[in-house]
C-alpha positions as CSV (number, residue, x, y, z in Angstrom):
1,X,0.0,0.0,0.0
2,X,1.5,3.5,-1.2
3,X,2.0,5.9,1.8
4,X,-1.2,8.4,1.3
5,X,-0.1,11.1,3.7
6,X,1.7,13.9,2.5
7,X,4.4,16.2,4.3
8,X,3.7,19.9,4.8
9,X,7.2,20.5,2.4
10,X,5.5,17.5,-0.4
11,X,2.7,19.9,-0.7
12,X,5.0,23.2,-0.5
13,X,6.6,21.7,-3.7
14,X,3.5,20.5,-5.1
15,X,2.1,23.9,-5.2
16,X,5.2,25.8,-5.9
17,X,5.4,23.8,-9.2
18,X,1.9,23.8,-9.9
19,X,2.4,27.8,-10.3
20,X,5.8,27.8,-11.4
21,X,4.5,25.5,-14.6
22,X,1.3,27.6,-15.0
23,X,3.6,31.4,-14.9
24,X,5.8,29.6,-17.8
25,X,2.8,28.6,-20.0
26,X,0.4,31.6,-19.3
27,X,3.0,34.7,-19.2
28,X,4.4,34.2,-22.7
29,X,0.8,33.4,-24.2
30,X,-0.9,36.3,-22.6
31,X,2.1,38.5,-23.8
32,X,1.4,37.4,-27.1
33,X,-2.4,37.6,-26.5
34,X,-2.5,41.6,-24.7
35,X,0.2,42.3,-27.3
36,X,2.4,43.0,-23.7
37,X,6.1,42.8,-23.5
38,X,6.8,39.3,-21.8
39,X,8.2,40.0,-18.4
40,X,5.1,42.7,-18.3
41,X,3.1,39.6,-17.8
42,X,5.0,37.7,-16.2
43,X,5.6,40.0,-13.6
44,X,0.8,40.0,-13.5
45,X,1.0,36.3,-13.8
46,X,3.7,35.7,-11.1
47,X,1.3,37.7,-8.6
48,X,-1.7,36.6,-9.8
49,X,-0.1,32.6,-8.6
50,X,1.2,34.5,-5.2
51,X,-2.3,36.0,-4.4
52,X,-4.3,32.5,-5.4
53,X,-2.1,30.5,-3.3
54,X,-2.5,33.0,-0.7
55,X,-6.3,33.2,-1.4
56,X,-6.4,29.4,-1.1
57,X,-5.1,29.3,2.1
58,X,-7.4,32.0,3.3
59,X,-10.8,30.5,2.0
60,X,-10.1,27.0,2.4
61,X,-9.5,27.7,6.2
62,X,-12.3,29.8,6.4
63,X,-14.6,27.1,4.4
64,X,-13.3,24.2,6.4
65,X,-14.6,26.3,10.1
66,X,-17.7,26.9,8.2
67,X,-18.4,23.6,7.4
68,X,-17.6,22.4,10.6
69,X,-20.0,24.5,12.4
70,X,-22.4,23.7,10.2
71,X,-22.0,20.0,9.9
72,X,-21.6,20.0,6.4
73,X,-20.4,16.4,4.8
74,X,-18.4,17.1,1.4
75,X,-20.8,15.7,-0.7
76,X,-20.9,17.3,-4.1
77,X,-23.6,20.0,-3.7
78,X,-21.2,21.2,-1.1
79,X,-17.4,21.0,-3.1
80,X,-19.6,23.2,-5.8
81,X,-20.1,25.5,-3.3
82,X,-16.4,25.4,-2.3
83,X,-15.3,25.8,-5.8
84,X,-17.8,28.4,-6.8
85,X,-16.9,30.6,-3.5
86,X,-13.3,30.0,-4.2
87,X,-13.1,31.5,-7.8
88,X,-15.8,34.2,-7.3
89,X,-13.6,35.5,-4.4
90,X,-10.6,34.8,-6.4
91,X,-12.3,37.1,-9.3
92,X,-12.7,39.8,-6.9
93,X,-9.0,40.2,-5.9
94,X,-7.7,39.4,-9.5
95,X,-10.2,41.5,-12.0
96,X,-9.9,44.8,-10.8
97,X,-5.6,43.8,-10.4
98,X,-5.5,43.1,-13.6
99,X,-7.5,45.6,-15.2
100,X,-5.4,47.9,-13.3
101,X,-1.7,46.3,-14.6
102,X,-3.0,46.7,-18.3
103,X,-4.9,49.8,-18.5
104,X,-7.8,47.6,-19.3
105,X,-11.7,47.8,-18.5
106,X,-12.9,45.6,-15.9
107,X,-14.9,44.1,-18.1
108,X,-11.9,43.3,-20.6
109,X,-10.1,41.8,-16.9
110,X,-13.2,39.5,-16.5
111,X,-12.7,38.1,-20.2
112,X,-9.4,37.4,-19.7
113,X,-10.0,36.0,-16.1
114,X,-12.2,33.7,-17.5
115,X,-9.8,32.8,-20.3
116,X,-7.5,32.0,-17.4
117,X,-10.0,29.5,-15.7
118,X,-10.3,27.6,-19.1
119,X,-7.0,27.4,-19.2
120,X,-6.3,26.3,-15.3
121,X,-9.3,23.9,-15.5
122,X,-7.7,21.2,-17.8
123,X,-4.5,22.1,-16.5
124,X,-5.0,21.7,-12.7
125,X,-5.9,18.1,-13.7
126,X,-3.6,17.2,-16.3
127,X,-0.7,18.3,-13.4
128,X,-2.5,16.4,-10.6
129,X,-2.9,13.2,-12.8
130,X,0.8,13.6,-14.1
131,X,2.1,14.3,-10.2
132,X,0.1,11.6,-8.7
133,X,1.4,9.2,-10.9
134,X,5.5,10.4,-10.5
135,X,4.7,10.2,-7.0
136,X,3.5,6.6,-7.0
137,X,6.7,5.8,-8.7
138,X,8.6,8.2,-6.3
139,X,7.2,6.6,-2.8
140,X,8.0,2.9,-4.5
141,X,12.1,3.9,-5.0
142,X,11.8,5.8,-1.6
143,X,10.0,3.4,0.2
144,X,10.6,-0.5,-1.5
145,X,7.9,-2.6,-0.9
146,X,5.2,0.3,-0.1
């Protein structure tokens, strides 16, 4: 049986890859995109990862005291809810940011913002599928015979 629980640095680098993979893919094609010089955006895109993983943090601690108070059971009605609150909080913060760092309207902020979830939505599980299946292999050469 593979060892399951993850160390507080596993998931440090987890994350930390997670964004460092998405700044590389996303800064040069919304420099291209904006018509912005590259490190222009990859100067936005580098805050825009430091303010989600900071966002993250933030709501899912809040999330996880609401849900306790309330007895919720993370049953799907209620991981909508979490994702839904997560990304309409995370629009908040980032729109206005990013309409800001571009000279942009909000409104062109909230296209782009939504061109960024497409983008993140495939991604986030193409990474996670690639990462859990390295790690399987990297727990087996840590750990022979897990």
């Amino acid at each position: 049986m593979l060892q399951n629980k993850k160390s507080l640095r596993e998931r440090l680098a987890h994350a930390l890859c997670f964004e460092i993979i998405a700044v590389a893919l996303c800064a040069p094609a919304l420099a291209w995109v904006m018509g912005k010089p590259l490190l222009h955006m990859g100067a936005l895109t580098a805050v825009i990862s430091l303010i989600a993983m900071l966002w993250n943090m933030v709501y899912n601690a809040g999330f996880e005291r609401v849900e306790r108070r309330l007895g919720w059971v993370r049953d799907t009605r209620v991981r909508m809810t979490h994702a839904l609150g997560f990304e309409f909080g995370l629009i908040l913060i980032v729109v206005p940011l990013a309409a800001w760092w571009l000279s942009i309207s909000l409104w062109e902020a909230l296209v782009l913002d939504i061109g960024l979830l497409l983008f993140f939505l495939p991604y986030t599980y193409v990474y996670n599928l690639v990462y859990d299946r390295l790690r399987v292999h990297w727990v087996r050469e840590a750990c022979p015979g897990a």
